[in-house]
py3Dmol code that shows the C-alpha trace and the ligand (Angstrom):
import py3Dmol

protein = """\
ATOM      1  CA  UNK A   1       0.000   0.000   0.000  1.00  0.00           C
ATOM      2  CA  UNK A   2       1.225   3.284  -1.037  1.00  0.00           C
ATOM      3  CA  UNK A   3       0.844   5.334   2.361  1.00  0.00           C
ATOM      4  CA  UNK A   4       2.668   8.271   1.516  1.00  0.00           C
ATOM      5  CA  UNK A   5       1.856   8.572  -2.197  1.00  0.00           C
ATOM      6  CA  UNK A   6      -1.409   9.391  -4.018  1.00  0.00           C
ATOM      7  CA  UNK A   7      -1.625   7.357  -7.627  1.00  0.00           C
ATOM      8  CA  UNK A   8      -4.073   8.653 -10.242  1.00  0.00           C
ATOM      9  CA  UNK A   9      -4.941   7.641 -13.785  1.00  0.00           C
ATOM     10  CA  UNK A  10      -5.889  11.333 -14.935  1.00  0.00           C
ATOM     11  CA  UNK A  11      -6.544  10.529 -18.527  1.00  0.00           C
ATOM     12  CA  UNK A  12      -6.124   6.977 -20.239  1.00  0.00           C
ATOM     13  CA  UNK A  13      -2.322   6.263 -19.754  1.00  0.00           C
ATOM     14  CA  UNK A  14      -1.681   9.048 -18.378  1.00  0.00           C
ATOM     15  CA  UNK A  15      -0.276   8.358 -14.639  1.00  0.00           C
ATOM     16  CA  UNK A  16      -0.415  11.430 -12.010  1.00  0.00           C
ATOM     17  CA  UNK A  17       2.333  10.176  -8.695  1.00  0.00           C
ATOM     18  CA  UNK A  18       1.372  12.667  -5.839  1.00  0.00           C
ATOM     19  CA  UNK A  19       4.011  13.347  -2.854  1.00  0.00           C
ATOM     20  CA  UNK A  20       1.229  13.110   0.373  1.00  0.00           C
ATOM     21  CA  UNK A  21       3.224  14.329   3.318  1.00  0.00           C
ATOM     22  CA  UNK A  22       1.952  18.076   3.021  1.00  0.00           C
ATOM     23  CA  UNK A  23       2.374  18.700   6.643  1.00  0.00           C
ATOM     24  CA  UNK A  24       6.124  18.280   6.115  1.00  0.00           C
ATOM     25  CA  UNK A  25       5.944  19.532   3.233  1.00  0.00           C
ATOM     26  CA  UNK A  26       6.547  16.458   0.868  1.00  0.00           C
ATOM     27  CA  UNK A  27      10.179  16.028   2.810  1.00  0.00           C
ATOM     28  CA  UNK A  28      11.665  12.765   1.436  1.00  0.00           C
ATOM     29  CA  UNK A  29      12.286   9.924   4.481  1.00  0.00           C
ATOM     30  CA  UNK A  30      13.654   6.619   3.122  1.00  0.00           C
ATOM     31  CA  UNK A  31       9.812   5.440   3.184  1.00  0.00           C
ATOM     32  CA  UNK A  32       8.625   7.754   0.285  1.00  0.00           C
ATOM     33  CA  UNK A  33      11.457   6.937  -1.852  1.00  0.00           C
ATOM     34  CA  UNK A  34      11.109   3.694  -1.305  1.00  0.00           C
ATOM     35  CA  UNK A  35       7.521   4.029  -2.280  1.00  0.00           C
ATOM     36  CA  UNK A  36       8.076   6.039  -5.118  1.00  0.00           C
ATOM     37  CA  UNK A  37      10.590   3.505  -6.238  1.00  0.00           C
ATOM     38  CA  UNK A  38       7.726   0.602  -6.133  1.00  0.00           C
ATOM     39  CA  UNK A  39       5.139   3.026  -7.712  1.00  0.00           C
ATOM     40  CA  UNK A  40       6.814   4.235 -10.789  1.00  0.00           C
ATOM     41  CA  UNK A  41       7.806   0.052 -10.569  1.00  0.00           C
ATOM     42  CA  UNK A  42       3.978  -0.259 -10.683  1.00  0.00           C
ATOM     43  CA  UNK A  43       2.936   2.251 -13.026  1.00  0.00           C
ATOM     44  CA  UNK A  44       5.327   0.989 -15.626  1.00  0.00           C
ATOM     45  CA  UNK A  45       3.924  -2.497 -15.443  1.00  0.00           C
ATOM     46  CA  UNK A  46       0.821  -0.948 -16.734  1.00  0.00           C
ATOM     47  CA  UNK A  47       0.589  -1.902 -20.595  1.00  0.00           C
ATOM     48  CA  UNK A  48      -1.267   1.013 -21.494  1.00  0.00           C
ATOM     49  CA  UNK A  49       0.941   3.384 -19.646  1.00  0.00           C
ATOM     50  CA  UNK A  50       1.930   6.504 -21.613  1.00  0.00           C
ATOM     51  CA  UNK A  51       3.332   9.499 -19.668  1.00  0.00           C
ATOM     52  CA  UNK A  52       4.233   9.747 -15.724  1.00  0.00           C
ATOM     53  CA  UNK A  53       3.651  13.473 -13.693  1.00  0.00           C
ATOM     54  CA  UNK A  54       4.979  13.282 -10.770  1.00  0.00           C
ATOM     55  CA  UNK A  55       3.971  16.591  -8.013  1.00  0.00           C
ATOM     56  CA  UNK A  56       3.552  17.784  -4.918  1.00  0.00           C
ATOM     57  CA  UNK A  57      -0.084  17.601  -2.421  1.00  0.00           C
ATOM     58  CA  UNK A  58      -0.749  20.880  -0.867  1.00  0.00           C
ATOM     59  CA  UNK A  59      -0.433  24.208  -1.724  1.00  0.00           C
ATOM     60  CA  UNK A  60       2.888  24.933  -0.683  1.00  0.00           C
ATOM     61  CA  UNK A  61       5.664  22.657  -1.759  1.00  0.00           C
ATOM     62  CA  UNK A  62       6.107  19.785  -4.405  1.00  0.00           C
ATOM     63  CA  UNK A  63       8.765  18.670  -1.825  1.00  0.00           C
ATOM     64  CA  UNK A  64      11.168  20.527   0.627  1.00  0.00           C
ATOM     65  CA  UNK A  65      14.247  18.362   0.510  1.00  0.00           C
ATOM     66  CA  UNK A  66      15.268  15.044   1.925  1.00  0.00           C
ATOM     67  CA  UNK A  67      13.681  14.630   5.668  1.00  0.00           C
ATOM     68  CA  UNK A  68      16.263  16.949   7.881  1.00  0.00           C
ATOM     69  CA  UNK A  69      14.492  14.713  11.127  1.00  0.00           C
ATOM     70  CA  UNK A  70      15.490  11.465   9.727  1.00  0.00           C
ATOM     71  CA  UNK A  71      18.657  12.267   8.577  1.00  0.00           C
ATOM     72  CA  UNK A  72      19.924  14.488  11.744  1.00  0.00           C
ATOM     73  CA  UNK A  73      21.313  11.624  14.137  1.00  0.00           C
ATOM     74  CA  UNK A  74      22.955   9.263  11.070  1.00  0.00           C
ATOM     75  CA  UNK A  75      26.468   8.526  11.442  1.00  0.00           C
ATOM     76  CA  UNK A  76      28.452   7.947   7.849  1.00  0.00           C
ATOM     77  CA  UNK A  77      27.532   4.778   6.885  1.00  0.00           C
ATOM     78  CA  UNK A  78      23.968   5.154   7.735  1.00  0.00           C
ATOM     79  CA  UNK A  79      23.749   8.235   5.549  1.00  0.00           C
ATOM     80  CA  UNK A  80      25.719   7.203   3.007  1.00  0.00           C
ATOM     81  CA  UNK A  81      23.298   4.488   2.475  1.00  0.00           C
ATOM     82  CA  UNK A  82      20.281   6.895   2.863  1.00  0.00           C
ATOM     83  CA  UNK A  83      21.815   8.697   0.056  1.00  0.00           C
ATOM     84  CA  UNK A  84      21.944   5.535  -2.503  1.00  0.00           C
ATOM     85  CA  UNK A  85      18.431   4.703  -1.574  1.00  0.00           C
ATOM     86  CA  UNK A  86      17.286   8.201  -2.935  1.00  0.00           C
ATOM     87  CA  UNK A  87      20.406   7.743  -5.816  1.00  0.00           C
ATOM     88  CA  UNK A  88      18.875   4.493  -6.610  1.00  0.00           C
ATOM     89  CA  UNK A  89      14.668   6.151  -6.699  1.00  0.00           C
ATOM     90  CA  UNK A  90      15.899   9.115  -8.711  1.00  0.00           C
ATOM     91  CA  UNK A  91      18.179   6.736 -11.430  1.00  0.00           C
ATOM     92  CA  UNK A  92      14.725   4.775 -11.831  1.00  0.00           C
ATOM     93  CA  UNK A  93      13.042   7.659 -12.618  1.00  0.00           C
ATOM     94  CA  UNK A  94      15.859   9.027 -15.223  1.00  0.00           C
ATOM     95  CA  UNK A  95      16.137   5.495 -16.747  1.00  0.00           C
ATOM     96  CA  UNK A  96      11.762   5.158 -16.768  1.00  0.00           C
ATOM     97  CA  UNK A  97      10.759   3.875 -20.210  1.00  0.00           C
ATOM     98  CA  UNK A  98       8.079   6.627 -19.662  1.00  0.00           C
ATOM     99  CA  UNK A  99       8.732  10.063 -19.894  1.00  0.00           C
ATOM    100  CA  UNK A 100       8.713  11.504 -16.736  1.00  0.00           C
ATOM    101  CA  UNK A 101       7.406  15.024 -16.226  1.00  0.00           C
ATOM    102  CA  UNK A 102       8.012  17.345 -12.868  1.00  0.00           C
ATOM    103  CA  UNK A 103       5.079  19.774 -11.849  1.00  0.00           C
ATOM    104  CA  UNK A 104       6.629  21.924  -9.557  1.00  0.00           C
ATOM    105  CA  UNK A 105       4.305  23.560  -6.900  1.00  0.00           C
ATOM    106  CA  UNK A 106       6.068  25.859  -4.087  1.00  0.00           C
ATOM    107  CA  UNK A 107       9.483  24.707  -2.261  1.00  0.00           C
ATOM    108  CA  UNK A 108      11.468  22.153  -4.443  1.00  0.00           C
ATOM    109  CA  UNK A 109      14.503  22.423  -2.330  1.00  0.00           C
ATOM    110  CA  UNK A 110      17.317  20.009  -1.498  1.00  0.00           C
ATOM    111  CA  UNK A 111      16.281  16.424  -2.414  1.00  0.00           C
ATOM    112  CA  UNK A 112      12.954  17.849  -3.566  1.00  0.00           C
ATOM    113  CA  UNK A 113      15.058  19.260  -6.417  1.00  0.00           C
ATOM    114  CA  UNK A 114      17.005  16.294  -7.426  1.00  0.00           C
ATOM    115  CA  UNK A 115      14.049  14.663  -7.426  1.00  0.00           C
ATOM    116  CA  UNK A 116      12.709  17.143 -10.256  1.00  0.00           C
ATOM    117  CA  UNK A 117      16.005  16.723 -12.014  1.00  0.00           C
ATOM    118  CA  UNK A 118      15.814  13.119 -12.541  1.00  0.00           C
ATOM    119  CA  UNK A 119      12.285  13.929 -14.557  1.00  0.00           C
ATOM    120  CA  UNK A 120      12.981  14.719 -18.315  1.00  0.00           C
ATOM    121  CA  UNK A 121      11.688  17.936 -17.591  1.00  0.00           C
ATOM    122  CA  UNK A 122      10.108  20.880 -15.001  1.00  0.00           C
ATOM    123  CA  UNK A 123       7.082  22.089 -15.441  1.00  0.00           C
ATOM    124  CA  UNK A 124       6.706  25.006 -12.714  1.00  0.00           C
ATOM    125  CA  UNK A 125       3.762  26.802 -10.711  1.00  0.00           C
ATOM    126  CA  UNK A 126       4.108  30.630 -10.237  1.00  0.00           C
ATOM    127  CA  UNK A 127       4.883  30.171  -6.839  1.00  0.00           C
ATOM    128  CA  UNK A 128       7.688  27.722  -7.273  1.00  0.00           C
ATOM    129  CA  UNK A 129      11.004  28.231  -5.271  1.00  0.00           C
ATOM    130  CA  UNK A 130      13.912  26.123  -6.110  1.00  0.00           C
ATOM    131  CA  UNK A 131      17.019  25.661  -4.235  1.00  0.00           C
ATOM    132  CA  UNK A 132      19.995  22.976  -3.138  1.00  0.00           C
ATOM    133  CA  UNK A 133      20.365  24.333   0.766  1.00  0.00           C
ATOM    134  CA  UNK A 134      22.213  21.346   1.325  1.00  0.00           C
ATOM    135  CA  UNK A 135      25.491  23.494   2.457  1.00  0.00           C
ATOM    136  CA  UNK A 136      23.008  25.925   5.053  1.00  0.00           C
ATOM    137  CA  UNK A 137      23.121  22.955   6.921  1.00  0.00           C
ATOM    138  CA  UNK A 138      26.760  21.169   6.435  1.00  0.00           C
ATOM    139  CA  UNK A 139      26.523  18.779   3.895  1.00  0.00           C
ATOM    140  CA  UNK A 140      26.902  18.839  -0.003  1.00  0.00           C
ATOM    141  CA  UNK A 141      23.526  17.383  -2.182  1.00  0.00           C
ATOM    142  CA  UNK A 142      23.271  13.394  -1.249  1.00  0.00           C
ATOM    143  CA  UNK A 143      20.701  12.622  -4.134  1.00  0.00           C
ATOM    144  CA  UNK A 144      22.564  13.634  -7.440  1.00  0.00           C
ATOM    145  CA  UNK A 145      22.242  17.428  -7.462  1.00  0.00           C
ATOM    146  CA  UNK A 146      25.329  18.330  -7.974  1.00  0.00           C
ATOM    147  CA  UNK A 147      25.483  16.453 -11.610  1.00  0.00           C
ATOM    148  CA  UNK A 148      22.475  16.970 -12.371  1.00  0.00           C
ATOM    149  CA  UNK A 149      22.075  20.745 -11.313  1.00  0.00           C
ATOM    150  CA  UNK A 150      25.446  21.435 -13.843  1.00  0.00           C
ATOM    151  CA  UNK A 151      23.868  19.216 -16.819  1.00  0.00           C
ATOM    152  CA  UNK A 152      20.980  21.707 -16.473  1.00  0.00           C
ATOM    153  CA  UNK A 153      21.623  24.906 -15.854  1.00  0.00           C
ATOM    154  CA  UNK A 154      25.354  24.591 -16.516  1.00  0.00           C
ATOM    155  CA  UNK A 155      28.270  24.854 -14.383  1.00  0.00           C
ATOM    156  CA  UNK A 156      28.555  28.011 -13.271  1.00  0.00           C
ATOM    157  CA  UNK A 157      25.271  28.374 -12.412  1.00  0.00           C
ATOM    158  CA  UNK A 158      25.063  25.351 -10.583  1.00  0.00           C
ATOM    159  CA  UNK A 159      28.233  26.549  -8.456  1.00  0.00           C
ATOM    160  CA  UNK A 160      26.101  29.543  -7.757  1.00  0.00           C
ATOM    161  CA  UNK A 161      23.225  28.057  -6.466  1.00  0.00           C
ATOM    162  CA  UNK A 162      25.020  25.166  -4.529  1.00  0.00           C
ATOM    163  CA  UNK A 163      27.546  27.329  -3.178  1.00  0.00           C
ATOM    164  CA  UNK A 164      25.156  30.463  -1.865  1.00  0.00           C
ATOM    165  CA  UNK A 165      22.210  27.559  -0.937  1.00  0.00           C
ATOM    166  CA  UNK A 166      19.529  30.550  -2.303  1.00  0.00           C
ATOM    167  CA  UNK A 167      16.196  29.728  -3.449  1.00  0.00           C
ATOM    168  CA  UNK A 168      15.066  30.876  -7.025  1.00  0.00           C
ATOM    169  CA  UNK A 169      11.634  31.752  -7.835  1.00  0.00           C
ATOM    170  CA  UNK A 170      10.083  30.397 -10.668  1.00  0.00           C
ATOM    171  CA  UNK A 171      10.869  32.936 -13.550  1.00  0.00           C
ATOM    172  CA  UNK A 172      14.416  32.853 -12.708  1.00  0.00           C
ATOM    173  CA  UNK A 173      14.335  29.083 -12.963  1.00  0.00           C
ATOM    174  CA  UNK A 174      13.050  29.563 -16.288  1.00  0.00           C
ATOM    175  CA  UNK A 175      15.731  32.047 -17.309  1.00  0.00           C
ATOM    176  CA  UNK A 176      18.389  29.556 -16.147  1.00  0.00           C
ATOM    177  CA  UNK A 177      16.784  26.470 -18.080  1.00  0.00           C
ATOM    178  CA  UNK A 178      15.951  24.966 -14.716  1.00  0.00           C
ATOM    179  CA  UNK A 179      12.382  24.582 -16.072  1.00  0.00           C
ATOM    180  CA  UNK A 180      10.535  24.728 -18.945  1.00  0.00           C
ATOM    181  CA  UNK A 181       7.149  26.763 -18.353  1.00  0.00           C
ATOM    182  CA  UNK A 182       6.298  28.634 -15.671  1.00  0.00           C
ATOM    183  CA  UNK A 183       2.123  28.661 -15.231  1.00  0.00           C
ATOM    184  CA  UNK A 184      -0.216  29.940 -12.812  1.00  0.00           C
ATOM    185  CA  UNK A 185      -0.052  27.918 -10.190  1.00  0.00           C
ATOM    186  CA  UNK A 186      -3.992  26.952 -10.168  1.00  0.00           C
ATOM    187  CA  UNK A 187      -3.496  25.783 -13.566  1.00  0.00           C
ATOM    188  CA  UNK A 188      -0.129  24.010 -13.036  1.00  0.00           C
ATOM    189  CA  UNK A 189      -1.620  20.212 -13.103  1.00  0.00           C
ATOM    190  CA  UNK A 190      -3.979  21.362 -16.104  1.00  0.00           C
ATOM    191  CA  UNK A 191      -1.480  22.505 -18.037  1.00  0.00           C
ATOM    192  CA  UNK A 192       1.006  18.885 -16.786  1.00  0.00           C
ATOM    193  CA  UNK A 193      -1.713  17.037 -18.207  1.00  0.00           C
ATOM    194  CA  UNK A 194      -2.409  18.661 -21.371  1.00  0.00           C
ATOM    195  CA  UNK A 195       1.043  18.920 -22.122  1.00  0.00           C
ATOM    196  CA  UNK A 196       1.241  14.448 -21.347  1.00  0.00           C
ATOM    197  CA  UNK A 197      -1.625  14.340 -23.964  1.00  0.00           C
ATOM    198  CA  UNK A 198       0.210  16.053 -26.835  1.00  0.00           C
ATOM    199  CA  UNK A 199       3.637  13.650 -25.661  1.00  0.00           C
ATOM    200  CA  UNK A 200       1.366  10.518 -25.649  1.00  0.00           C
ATOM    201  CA  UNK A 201      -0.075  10.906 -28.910  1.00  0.00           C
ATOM    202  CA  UNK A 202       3.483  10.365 -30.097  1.00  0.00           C
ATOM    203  CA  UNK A 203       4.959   6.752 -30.795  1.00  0.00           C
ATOM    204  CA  UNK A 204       5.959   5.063 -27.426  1.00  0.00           C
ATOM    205  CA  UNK A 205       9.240   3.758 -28.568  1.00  0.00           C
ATOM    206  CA  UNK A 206      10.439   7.027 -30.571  1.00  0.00           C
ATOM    207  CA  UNK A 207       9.630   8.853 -27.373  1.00  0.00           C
ATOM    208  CA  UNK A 208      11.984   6.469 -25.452  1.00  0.00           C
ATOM    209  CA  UNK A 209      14.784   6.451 -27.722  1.00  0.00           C
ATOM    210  CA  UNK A 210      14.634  10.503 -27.820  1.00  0.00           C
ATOM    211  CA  UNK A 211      14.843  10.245 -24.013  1.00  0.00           C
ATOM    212  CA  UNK A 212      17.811   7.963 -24.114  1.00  0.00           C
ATOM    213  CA  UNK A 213      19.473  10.249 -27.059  1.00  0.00           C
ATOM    214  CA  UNK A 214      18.938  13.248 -24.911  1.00  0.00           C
ATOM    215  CA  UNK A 215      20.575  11.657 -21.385  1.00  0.00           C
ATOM    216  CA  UNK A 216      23.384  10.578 -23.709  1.00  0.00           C
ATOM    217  CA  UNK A 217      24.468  13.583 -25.072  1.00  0.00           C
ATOM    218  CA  UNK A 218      25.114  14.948 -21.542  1.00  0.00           C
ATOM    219  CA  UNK A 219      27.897  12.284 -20.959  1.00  0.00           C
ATOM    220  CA  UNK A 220      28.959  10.891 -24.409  1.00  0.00           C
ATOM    221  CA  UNK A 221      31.049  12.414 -27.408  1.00  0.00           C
ATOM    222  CA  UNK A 222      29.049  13.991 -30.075  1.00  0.00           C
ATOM    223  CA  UNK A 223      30.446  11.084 -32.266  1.00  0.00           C
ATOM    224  CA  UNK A 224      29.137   8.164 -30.073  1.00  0.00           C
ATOM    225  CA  UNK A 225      25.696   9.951 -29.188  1.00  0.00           C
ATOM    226  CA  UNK A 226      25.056  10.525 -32.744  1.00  0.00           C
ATOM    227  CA  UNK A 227      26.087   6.461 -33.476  1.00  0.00           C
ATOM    228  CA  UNK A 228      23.821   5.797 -30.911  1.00  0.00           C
ATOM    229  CA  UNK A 229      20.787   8.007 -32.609  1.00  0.00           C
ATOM    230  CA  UNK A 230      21.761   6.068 -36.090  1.00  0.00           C
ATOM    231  CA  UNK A 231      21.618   3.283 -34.664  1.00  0.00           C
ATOM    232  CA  UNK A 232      18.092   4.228 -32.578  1.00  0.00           C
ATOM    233  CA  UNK A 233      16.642   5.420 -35.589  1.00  0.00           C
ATOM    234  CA  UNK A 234      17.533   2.122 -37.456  1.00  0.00           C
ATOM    235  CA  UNK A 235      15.839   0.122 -34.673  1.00  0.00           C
ATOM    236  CA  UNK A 236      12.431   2.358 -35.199  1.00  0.00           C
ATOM    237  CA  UNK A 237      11.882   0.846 -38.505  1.00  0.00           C
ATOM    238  CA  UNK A 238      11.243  -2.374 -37.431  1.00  0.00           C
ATOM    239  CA  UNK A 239       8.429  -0.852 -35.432  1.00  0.00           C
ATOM    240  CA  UNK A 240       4.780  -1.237 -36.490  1.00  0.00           C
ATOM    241  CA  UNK A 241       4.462   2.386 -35.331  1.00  0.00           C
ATOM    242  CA  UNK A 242       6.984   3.636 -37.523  1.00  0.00           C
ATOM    243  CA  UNK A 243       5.357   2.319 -40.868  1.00  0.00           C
ATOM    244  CA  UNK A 244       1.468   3.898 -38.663  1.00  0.00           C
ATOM    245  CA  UNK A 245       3.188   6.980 -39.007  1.00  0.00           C
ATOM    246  CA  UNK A 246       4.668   7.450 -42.218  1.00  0.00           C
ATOM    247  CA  UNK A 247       1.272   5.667 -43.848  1.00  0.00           C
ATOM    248  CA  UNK A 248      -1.106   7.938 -41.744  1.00  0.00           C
ATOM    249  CA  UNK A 249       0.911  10.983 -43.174  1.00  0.00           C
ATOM    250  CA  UNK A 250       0.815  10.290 -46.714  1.00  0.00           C
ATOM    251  CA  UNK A 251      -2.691   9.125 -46.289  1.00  0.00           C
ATOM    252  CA  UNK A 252      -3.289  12.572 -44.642  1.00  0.00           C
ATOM    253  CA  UNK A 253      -4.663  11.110 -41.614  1.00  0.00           C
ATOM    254  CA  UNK A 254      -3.713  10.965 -37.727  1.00  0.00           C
ATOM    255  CA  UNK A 255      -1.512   8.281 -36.807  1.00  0.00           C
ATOM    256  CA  UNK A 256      -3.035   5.479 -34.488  1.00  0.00           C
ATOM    257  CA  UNK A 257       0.098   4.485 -32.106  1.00  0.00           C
ATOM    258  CA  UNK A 258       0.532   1.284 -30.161  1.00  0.00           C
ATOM    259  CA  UNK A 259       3.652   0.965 -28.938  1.00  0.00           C
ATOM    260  CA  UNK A 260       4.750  -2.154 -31.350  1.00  0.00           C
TER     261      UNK A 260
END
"""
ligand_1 = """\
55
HXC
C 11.814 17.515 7.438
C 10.665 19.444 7.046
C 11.519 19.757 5.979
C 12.569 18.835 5.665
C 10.078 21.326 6.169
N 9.791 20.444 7.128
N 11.128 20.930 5.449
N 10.827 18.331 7.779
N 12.671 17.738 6.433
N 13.395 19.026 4.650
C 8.705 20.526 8.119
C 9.007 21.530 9.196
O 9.829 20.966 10.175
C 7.630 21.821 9.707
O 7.214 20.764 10.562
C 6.769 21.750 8.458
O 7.523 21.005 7.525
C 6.505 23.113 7.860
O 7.743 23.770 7.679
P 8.059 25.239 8.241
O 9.519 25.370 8.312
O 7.287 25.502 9.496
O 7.439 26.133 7.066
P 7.942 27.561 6.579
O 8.249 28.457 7.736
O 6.925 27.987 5.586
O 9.339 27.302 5.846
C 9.379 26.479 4.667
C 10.825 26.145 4.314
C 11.523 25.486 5.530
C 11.592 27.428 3.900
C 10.780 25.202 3.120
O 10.679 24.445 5.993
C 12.861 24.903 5.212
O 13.847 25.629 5.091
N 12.929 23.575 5.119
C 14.176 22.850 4.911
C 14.664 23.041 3.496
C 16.004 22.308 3.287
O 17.001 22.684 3.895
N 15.992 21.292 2.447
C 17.194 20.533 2.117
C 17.260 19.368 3.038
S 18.784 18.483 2.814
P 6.444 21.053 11.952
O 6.275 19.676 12.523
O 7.321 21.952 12.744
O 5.163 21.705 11.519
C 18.539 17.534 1.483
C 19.684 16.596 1.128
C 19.281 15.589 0.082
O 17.556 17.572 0.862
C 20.237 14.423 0.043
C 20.128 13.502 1.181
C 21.022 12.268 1.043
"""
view = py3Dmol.view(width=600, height=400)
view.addModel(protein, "pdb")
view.setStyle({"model": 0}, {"cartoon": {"style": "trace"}})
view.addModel(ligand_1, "xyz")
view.setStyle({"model": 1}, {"stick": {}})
view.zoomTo()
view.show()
């Protein structure tokens, strides 16, 4: 049972993951990223899945870090091996066959961050305020931040923000690339879902290679990410969706995907 998660179907394969610990403001303890872990696990397992947003309850925060309480009294082993269980949640996010879509509402701070920045991309509410505070209270980011934060936003930027631990609001996460859109924040889960439709119209397998081909380019040579695209793009035609889509557009009609 998924205690401190909501999961929602919100349109056919469309797969909303909700964050329910509003009173600590979505903080992550090793029990809701264990959970998380087993529900994108879950969701995937569904055939018909198509697109996974993953946000925030409450009004206030999509998720305020990694759970200061828990983590306070570790000793080094004990938090180095909190740290790979939330390494280990957001790397199954990144590597999702879905594409994985962050709706930022309010503080996304700390963990709550790298938890957006394992997602493909940020979608943010008005009232968003991003941050990596890790150093305000001793330590350097435990859940990936500070590769992921640099592959974003770039490195100087990323020094920036890890270095001063400031928050950002929303449109200056948008001027730094740290997200995408920046809507009201009434609207924010609207908009997450709307945008999911227009992805999942799109041909399962092509949108999984392109989310592959993207990650890659962050870590490989120009030369071996653009083998790996030939190659990808190779692979496509011996989808069924691949000959949908070229027949439905000389036929002048929409393509009918299925994921074969
Ligand atoms: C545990 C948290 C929490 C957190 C908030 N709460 N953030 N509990 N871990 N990260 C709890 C508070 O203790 C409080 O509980 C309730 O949520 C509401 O928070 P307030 O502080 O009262 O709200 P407000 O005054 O509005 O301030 C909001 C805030 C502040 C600015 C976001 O809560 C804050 O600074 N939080 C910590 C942010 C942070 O440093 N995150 C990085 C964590 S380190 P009660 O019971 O008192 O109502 C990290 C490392 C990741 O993420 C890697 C680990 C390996």
């Amino acid at each position: 049972a998924f205690t401190q998660l909501f999961i929602t179907e919100q349109q056919p394969g469309i797969w909303l993951i909700t964050l329910n610990r509003p009173k600590a403001l979505n903080a992550l303890n090793r029990q809701v990223l264990e959970q998380l872990h087993s529900a994108i696990v879950w969701i995937e397992n569904q055939p018909d899945a198509r697109v996974l947003l993953i946000t925030g309850s409450g009004d206030k925060a999509f998720a305020a870090g990694a759970d200061i309480a828990e983590m306070k009294d570790m000793n080094a082993q004990q938090a180095r091996e909190f740290s790979q269980v939330g390494m280990t949640t957001m790397h199954r996010i990144e590597s999702s066959r879905l594409p994985v879509i962050a709706l930022v509402n309010g503080f996304c701070l700390g963990g709550g961050c790298e938890l957006a920045m394992s997602c493909d991309f940020i979608l943010a509410a008005d009232n968003a305020l991003f941050g990596q505070p890790e150093v305000t209270l001793g330590v350097p980011p435990g859940f990936g931040g500070s590769q992921r934060l640099p592959r974003r936003v770039g490195p100087g930027m990323a020094a920036q923000l890890l270095l001063t631990g400031e928050k950002v609001n929303a449109e200056q996460a948008l001027n730094i690339g740290l997200c995408n859109q920046v809507y009201p924040a009434q609207q924010l889960q609207e908009r997450g879902i709307d945008m999911a439709i227009t992805i999942a119209k799109n041909a399962p397998q092509a949108l999984y290679h392109c989310k592959r081909l993207v990650q890659a380019s962050a870590d490989q040579s120009i030369e071996n990410g653009c083998r790996m695209e030939s190659d990808l793009f190779g692979l496509s035609f011996a989808t069924e969706d691949q000959t949908e889509g070229m027949t439905a557009f000389t036929e002048r009609r929409k393509a009918q995907f299925t994921g074969a």
